[in-house]
N, C-alpha and C positions, 0 to 999 in steps of 0.2 A: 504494500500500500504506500509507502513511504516514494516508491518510482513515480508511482498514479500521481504524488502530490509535487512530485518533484519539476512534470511537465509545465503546469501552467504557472509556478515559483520560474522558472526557466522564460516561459514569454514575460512575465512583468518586468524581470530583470532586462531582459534583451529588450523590452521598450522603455526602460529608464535609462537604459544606457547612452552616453556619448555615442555619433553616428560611427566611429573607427573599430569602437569594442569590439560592435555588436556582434560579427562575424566570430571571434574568439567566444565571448561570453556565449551564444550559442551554440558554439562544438561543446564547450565544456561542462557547461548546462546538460546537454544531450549524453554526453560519455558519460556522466554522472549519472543520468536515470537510466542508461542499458548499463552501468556494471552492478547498480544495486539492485536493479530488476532480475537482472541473471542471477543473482548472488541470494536473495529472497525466491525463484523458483528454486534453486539447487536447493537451497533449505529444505524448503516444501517438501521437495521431490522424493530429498535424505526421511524426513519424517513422515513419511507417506512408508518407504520401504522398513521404518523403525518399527512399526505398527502403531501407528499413533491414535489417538480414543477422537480423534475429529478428522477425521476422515473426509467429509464435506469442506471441511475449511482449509486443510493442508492441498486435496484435492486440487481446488479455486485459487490458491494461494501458488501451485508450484504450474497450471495454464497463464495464468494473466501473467505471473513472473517470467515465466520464460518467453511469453510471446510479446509482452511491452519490450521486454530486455532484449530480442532479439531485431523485432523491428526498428530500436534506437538503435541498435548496433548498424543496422543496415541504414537508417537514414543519416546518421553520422559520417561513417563511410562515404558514402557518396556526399556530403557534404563536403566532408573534407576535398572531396575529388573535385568539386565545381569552383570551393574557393583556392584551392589552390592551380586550377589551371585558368 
């Protein structure tokens, strides 16, 4: 949940920003919610295989993590790809 809240923290920053940041504050805004997102699936994923008594929540917890985490990763990435060419 903490990546979920990390996106729109990520846009307010990036339109408070000076117009030069914004580009940086963005990649690292963004790297920040795919490595916690990934890092909260893997959690999940581990408590899921521990046998954990919430099962529904570890579940929910180790899809959203992995696929916010992974989609940042990918729009990151090519981010990075557009500003630096």
């Amino acid at each position: 949940m903490i990546g979920v809240c990390g996106i729109p923290l990520t846009i307010v920053l990036v339109a408070l920003a000076p117009r030069g940041l914004r580009a940086g504050l963005y990649l690292v805004g963004l790297a920040a919610v795919a490595v916690v997102s990934i890092f909260g699936g893997a959690r999940a994923r581990r408590a899921l295989s521990a046998g954990t008594a919430l099962k529904a929540r570890a579940t929910a917890g180790a899809i959203l993590g992995l696929w916010i985490g992974i989609a940042a990763a990918v729009l990151w990435f090519w981010t990075l790809v557009g500003v630096a060419l």
